[in-house]
LODOZA-996008 format. One line per field, with one value per residue (C-alpha): residue number from 1; residue in one letter; x, y, z. Coordinates in Angstrom, 2 decimals. Layout:
<vexzas>
num	[NUM,...];
residuo	[A,...];
X	[X,...];
Y	[Y,...];
Z	[Z,...];
</vexzas>
This chain:
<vexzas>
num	[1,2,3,4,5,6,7,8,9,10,11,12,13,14,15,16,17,18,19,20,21,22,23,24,25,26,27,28,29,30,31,32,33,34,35,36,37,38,39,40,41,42,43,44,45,46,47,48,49,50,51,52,53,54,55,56,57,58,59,60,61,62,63,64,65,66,67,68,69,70,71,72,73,74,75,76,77,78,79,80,81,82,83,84,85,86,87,88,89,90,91,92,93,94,95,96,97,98,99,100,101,102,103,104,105,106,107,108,109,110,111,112,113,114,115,116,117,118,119,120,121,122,123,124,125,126,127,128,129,130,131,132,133,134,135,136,137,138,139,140,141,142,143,144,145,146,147,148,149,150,151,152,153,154,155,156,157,158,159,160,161,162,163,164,165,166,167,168,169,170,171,172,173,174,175,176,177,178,179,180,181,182,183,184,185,186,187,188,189,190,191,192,193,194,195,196,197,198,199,200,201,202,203,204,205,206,207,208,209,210,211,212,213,214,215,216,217,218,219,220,221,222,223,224,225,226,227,228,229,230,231,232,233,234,235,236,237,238,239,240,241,242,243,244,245,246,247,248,249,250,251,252,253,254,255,256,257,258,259,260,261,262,263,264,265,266,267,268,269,270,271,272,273,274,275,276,277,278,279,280,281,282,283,284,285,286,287,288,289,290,291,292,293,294,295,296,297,298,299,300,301,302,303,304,305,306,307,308,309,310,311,312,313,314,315,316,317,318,319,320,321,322,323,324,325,326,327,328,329,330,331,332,333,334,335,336,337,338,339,340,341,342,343,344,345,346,347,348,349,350,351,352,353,354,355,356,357,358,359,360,361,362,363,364,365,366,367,368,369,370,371,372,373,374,375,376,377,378,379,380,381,382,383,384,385,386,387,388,389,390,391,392,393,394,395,396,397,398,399,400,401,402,403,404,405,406,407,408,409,410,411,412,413,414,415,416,417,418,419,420,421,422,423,424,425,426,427,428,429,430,431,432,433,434,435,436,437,438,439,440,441,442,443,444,445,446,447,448,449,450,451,452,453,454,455,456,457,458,459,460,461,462];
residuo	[X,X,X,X,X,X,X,X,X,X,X,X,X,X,X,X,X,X,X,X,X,X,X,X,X,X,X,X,X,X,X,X,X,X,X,X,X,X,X,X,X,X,X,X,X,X,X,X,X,X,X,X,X,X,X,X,X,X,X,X,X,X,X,X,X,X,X,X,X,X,X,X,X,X,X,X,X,X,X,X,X,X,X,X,X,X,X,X,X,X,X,X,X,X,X,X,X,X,X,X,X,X,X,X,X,X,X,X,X,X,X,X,X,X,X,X,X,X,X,X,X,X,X,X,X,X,X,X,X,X,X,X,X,X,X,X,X,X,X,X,X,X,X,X,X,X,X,X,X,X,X,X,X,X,X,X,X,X,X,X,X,X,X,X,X,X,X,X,X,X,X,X,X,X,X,X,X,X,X,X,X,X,X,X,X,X,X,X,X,X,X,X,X,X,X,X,X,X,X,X,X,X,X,X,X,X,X,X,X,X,X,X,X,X,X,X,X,X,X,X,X,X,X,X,X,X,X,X,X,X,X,X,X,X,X,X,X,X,X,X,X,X,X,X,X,X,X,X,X,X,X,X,X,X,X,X,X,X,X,X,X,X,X,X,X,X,X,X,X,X,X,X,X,X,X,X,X,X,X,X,X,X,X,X,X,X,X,X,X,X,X,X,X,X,X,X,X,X,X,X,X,X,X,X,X,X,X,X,X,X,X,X,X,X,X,X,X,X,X,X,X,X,X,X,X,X,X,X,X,X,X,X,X,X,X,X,X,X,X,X,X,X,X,X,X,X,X,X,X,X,X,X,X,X,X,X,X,X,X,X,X,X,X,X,X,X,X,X,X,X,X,X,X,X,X,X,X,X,X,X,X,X,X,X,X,X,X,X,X,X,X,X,X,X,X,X,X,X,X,X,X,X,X,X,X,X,X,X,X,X,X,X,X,X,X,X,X,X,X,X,X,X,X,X,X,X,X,X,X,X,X,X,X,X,X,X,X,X,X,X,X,X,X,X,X,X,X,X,X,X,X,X,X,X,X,X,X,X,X,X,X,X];
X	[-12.56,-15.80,-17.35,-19.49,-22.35,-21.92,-21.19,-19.53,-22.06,-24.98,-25.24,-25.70,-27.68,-27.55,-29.38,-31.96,-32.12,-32.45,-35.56,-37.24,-37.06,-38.18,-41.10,-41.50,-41.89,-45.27,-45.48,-44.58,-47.32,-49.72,-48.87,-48.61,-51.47,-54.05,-52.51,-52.78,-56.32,-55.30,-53.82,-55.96,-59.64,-60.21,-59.66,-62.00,-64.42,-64.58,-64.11,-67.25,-68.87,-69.15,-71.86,-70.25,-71.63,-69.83,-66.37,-66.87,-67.26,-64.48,-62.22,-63.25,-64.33,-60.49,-61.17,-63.80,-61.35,-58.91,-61.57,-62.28,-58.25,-57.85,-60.58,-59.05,-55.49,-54.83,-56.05,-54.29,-50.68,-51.56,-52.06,-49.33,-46.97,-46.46,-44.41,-47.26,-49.47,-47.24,-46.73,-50.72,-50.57,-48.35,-50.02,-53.06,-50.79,-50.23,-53.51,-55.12,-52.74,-53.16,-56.97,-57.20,-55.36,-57.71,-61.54,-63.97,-66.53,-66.63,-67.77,-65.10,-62.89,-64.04,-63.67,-59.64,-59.97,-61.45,-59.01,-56.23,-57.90,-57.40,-53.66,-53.32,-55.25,-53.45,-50.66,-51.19,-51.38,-48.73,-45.48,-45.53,-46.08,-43.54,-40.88,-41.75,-41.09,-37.73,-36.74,-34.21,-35.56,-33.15,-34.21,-37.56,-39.46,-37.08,-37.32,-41.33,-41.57,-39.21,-42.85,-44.26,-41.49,-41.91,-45.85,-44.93,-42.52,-44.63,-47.40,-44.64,-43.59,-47.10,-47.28,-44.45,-45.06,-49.32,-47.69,-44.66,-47.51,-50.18,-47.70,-47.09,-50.34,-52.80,-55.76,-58.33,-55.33,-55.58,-58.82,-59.04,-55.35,-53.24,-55.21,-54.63,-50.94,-51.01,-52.40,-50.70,-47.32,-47.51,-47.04,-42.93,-42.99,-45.17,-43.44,-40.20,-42.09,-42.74,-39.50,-37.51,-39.88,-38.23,-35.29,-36.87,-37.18,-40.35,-40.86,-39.12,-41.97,-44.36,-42.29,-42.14,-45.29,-45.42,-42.80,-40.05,-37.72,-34.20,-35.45,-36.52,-33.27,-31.48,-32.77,-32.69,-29.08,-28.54,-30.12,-28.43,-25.99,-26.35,-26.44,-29.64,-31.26,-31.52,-32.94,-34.93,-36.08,-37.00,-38.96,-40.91,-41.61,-42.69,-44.56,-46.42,-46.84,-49.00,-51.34,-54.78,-55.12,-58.40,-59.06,-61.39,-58.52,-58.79,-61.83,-60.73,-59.90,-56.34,-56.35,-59.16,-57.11,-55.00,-58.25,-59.34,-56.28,-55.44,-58.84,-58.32,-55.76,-56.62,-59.55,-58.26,-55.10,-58.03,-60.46,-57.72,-58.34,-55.16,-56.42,-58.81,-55.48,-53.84,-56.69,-58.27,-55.30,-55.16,-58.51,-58.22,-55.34,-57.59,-60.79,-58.01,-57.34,-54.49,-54.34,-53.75,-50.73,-49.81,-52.48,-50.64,-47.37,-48.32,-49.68,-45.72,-44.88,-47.12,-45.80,-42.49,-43.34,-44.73,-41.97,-38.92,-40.93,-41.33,-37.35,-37.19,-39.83,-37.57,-34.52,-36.31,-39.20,-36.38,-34.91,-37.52,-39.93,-43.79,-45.61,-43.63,-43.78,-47.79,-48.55,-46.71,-47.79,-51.41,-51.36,-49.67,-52.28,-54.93,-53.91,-52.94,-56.14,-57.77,-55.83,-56.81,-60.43,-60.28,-58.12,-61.04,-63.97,-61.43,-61.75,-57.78,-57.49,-54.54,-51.48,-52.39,-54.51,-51.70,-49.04,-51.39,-51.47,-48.32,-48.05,-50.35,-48.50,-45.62,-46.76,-48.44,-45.70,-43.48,-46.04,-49.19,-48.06,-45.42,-45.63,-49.50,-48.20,-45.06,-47.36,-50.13,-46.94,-45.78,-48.94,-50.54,-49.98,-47.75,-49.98,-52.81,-51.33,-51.91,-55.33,-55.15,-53.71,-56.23,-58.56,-57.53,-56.58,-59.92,-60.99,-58.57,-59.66,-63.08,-62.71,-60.79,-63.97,-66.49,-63.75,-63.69,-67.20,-67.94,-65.44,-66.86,-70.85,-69.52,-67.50,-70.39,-73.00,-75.07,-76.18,-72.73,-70.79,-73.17,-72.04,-68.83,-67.36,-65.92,-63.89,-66.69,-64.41,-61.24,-63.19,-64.34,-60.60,-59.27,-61.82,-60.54,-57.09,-58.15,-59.57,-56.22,-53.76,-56.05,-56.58,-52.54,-51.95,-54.48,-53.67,-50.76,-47.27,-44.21,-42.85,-39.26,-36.96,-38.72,-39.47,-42.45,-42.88,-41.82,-44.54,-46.59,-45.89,-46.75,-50.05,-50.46,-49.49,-51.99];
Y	[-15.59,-15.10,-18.03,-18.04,-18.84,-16.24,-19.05,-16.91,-15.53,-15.62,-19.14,-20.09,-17.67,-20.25,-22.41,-19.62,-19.21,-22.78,-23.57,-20.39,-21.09,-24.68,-23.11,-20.63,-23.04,-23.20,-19.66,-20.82,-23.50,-20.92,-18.80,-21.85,-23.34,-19.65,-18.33,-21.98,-20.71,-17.54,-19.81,-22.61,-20.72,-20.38,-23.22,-24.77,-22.29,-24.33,-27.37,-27.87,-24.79,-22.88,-20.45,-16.83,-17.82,-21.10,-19.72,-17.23,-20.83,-22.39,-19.60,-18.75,-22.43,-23.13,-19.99,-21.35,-24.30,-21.64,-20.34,-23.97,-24.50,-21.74,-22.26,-25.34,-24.49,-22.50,-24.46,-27.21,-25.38,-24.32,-28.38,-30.82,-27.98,-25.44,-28.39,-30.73,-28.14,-27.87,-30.94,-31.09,-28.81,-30.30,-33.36,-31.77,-29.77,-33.35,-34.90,-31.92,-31.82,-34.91,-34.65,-31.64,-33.48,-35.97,-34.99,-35.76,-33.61,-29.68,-31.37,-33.39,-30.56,-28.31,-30.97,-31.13,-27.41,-26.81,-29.55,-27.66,-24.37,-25.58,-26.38,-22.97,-21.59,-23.38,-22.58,-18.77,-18.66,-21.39,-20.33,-16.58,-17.58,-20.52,-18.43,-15.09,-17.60,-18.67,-15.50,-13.31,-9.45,-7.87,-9.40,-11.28,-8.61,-10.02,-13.12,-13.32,-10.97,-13.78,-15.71,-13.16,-13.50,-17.23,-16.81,-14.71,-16.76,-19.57,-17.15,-16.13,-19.54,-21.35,-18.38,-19.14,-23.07,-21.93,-20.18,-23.22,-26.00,-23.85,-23.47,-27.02,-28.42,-26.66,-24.93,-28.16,-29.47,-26.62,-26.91,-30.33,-31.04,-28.14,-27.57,-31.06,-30.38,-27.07,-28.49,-31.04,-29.96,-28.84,-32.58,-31.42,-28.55,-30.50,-33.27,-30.97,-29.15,-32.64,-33.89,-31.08,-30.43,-33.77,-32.10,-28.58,-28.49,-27.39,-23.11,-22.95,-21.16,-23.82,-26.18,-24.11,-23.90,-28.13,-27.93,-28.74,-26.16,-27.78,-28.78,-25.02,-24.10,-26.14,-25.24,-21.32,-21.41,-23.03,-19.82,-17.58,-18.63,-19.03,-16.14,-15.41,-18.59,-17.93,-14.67,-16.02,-18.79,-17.14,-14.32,-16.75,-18.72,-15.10,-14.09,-17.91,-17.49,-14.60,-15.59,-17.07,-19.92,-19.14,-16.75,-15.12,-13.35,-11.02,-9.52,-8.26,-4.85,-4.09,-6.40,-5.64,-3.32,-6.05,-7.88,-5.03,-4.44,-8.25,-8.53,-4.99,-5.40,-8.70,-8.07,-4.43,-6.56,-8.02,-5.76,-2.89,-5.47,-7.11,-10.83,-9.50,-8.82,-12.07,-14.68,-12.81,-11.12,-13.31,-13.07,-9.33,-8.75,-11.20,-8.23,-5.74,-7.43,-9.64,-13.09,-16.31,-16.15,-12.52,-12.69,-15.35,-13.63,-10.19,-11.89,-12.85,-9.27,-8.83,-11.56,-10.77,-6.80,-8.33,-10.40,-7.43,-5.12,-8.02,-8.09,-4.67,-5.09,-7.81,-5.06,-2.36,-3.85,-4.07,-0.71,1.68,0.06,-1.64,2.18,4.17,1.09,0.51,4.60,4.79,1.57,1.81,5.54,4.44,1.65,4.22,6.47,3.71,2.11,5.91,6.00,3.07,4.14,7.16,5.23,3.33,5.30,8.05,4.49,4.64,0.74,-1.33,0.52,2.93,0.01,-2.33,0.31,1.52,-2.33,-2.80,0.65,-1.12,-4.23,-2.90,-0.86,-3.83,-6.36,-2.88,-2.82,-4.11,-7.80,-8.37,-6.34,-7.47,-10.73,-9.43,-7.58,-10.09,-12.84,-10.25,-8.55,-11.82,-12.95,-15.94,-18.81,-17.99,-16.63,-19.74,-19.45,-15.71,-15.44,-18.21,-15.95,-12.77,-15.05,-17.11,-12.94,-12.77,-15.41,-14.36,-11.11,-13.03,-14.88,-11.98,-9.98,-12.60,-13.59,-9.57,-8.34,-9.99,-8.69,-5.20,-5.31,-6.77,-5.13,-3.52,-0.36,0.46,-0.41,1.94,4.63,4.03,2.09,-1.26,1.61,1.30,-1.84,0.40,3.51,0.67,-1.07,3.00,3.86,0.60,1.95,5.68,3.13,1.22,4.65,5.81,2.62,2.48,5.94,6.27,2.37,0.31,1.01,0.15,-3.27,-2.75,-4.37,-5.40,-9.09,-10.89,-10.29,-6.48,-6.46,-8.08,-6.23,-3.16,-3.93,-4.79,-1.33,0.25];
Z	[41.73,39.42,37.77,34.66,36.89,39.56,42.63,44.87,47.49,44.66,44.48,40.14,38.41,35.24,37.57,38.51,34.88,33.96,35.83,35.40,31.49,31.98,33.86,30.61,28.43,29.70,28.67,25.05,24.80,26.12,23.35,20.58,21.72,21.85,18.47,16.13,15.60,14.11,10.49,10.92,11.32,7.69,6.56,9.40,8.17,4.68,5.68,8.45,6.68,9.24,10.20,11.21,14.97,14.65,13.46,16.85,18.63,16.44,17.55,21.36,22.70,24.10,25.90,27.89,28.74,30.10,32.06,33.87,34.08,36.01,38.00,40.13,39.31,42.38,44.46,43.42,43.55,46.64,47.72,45.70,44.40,41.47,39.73,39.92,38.05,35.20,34.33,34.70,32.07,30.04,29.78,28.73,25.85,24.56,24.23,23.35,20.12,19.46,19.55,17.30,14.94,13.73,14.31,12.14,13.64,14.81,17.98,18.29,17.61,20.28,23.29,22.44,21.73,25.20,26.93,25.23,26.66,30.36,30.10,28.97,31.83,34.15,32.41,32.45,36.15,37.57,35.06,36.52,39.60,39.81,38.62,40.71,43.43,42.58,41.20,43.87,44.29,41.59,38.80,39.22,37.13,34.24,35.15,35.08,31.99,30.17,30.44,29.09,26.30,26.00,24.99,22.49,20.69,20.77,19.01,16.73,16.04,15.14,12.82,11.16,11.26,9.99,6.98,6.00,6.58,4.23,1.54,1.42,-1.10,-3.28,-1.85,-1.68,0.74,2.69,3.16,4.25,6.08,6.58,9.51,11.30,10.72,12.26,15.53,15.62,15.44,19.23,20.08,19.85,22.20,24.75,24.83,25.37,27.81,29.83,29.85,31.09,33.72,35.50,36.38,37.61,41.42,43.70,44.94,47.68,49.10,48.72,50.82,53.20,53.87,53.71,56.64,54.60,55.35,54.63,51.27,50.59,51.96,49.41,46.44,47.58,48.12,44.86,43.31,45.24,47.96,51.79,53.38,50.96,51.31,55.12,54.73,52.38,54.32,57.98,55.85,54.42,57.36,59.22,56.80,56.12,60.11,60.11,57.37,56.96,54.52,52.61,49.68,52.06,53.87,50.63,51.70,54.57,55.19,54.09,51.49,49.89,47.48,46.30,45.09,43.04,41.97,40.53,39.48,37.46,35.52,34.75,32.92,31.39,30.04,27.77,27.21,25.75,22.66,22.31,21.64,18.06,16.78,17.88,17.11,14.52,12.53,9.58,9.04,9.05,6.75,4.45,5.21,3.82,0.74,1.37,-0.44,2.06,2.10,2.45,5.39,7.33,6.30,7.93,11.25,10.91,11.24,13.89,16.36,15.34,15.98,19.57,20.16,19.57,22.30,24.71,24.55,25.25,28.47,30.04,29.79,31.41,34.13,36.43,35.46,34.85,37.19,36.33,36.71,33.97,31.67,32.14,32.01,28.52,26.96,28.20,26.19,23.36,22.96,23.57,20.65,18.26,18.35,17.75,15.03,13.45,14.02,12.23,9.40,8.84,9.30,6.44,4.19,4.47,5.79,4.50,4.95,7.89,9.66,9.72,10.61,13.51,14.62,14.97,16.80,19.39,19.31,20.13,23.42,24.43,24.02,26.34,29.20,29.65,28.46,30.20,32.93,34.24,34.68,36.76,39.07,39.70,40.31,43.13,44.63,46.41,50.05,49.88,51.38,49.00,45.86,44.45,44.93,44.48,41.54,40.08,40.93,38.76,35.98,35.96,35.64,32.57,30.41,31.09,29.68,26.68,25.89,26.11,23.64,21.33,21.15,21.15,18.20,15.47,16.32,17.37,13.36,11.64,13.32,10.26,12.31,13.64,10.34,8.46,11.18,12.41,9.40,11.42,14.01,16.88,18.08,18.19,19.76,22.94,23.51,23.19,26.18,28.07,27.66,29.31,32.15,32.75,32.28,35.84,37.49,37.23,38.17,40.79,42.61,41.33,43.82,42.65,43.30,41.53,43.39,46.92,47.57,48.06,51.93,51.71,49.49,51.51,54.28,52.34,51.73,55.44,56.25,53.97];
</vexzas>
């Protein structure tokens, strides 16, 4: 007898599901919480009269918070627990929209903008990793790309809750409330956030490492029966038996690889380009001649472009495997953003630029979104992946920042417009992309369908 929750030797796979989505709502506030800027950034720009160097800080300032989050979020998984760090991170989610809700000041703006920067950085590194952990073999590539799929949603969502809220008053209401609306609407998905994380359990992994092996047990064999949750259980136990317990243990030989590797793809998942388009999208659809409105109404299209492909990434990671999926979307992106660099330096920019955007979009949202975050959940030795995988990600967001604080000087730049017509940007995230196709071709294994020691063992054999 089959029940709708797959009891019978697999232990409940609704229950696998349930707390894995629980721990994806993080994902979703990451996304919510990045993309508000994208609507809101105008409208900041009239209202505190912003300087073009203090729009770049308007814009990129949370990034710096991510930056700090991630910096002490690893190390505090790896101490109280991956549940403890989410709901650290949902707590900051709250105050921080709250706080951007009623400055009076830029400076005041910034502090909840950076406080609302380190939930996301925590965020960003303890959702993967909480659900890679509680995620069976067969289907924890889907499982962590639904993350992936959460952060999206939440960037399509605020886009569709910027462009509702803006239509709501006349301009001079735009310009001095809209705003406060827009970041303050993520009180509802933080406070959601919050309370469901009450009823999602610790990794299993992580309390095994504590010593407390029957409650491990007990939560493993409610994801997928007995017979795994003993496997489960005396692997991790072997494999928490023959590691070190510092970040140091990366360095040494053998493991060295996986360090370059997490570190590599980290920073190439940002500097391919994909956050200009995702923070700064409105503003360029407004560049190409679009009215308000029809700005924040094709950034729509985008995340909902980026959201479709991230549904078709969750179908295949486990199928087609993590290599064929970041080869072909790492080209794609390559040749899309060529494209649009020759579109604009040919002075053909609306139509072609924003069909050649959402060209890129979509390979990202197939491969290197999803599917970065799938591999750095799995490539870390288990007693340090907290720590580990801090590491990469604090890597990440820095690469964010220096994108973000780079785009607009590289497009503006007087010397390079007069040359390159505002496609030098494109022509540097294309060359990024040639970089990621080899480091993935030449480095990256293939993780479908081994678990976390096998992979660990792997790298211990190499």
């Amino acid at each position: 007898m089959q029940t709708t929750t797959e009891t019978i030797g697999r232990g409940s796979a609704a229950y696998a599901t349930a707390i894995s989505l629980i721990a994806a709502l993080g994902g979703l506030l990451f996304g919510y919480d990045t993309a508000v800027i994208n609507g809101a950034i105008g409208f900041l720009e009239e209202h505190f009269h912003l300087t073009p160097a203090l729009k770049g800080w308007a814009s990129s300032s949370a990034l710096l918070g991510c930056v700090l989050g991630v910096s002490f979020a690893g190390a505090f998984s790896d101490r109280l627990g991956r549940k403890k760090t989410l709901v650290l991170a949902g707590a900051l989610f709250l105050v921080s929209s709250v706080g951007t809700a009623l400055p009076r000041t830029l400076t005041q703006l910034v502090v909840f903008r950076i406080l609302a920067g380190v939930g996301v950085g925590i965020a960003s590194m303890a959702s993967p990793m909480y659900i890679a952990e509680v995620s069976p073999a067969r289907w924890r590539g889907r499982m962590v790309s639904v993350n992936q799929f959460a952060i999206v949603s939440g960037m399509l969502l605020i886009y569709f809750v910027n462009y509702f809220i803006a239509r709501q008053g006349s301009p001079e209401w735009q310009v001095t409330t809209s705003w406060r609306w827009m970041f303050g609407s993520g009180i509802v998905p933080s406070a959601l956030f919050l309370a469901l994380l009450l009823f999602a359990p610790e990794s299993p992994r992580w309390l095994v490492k504590q010593g407390r092996t029957d409650r491990a047990r007990a939560i493993l064999e409610r994801i997928d029966g007995a017979e795994f949750a003993e496997a489960e259980t005396r692997a991790i136990q072997d494999t928490v038996a023959r590691e070190g317990s510092s970040l140091g243990q990366l360095f040494q030989p053998g493991l060295r690889r996986v360090l370059f590797l997490g570190v590599a793809l980290a920073v190439l998942q940002q500097v391919t380009g994909i956050n200009v388009f995702l923070y700064f999208g409105t503003e360029i659809f407004k560049g190409l001649g679009s009215n308000v409105d029809a700005a924040l109404l094709e950034t729509v299209v985008v995340g909902a472009v980026n959201l479709g492909f991230t549904v078709v990434a969750i179908w295949t990671v486990d199928k087609l495997g993590r290599r064929p999926l970041m080869l072909v979307g790492a080209t794609g992106m390559g040749l899309c953003l060529v494209a649009m660099g020759l579109a604009a330096q040919a002075g053909r920019t609306a139509v072609w630029t924003l069909a050649f955007i959402l060209g890129y979009i979509a390979c990202f949202a197939l491969s290197v979104g999803p599917v970065t975050w799938v591999i750095l959940s799995e490539i870390f030795p288990t007693k340090i992946r907290g720590r580990a995988m801090s590491l990469a990600t604090l890597c990440l967001w820095s690469a964010n920042f220096v994108v973000s604080q780079t785009f607009p000087m590289m497009d503006q730049h007087p010397a390079l417009v007069a040359r390159f017509h505002h496609a030098f940007p494109f022509y540097v995230y294309a060359a990024m992309c040639a970089v990621l196709v080899w480091v993935v071709a030449r480095w990256v294994p293939e993780t479908k369908g081994r678990s976390l020691e096998e992979i660990e063992q792997f790298w211990a054999r190499h």
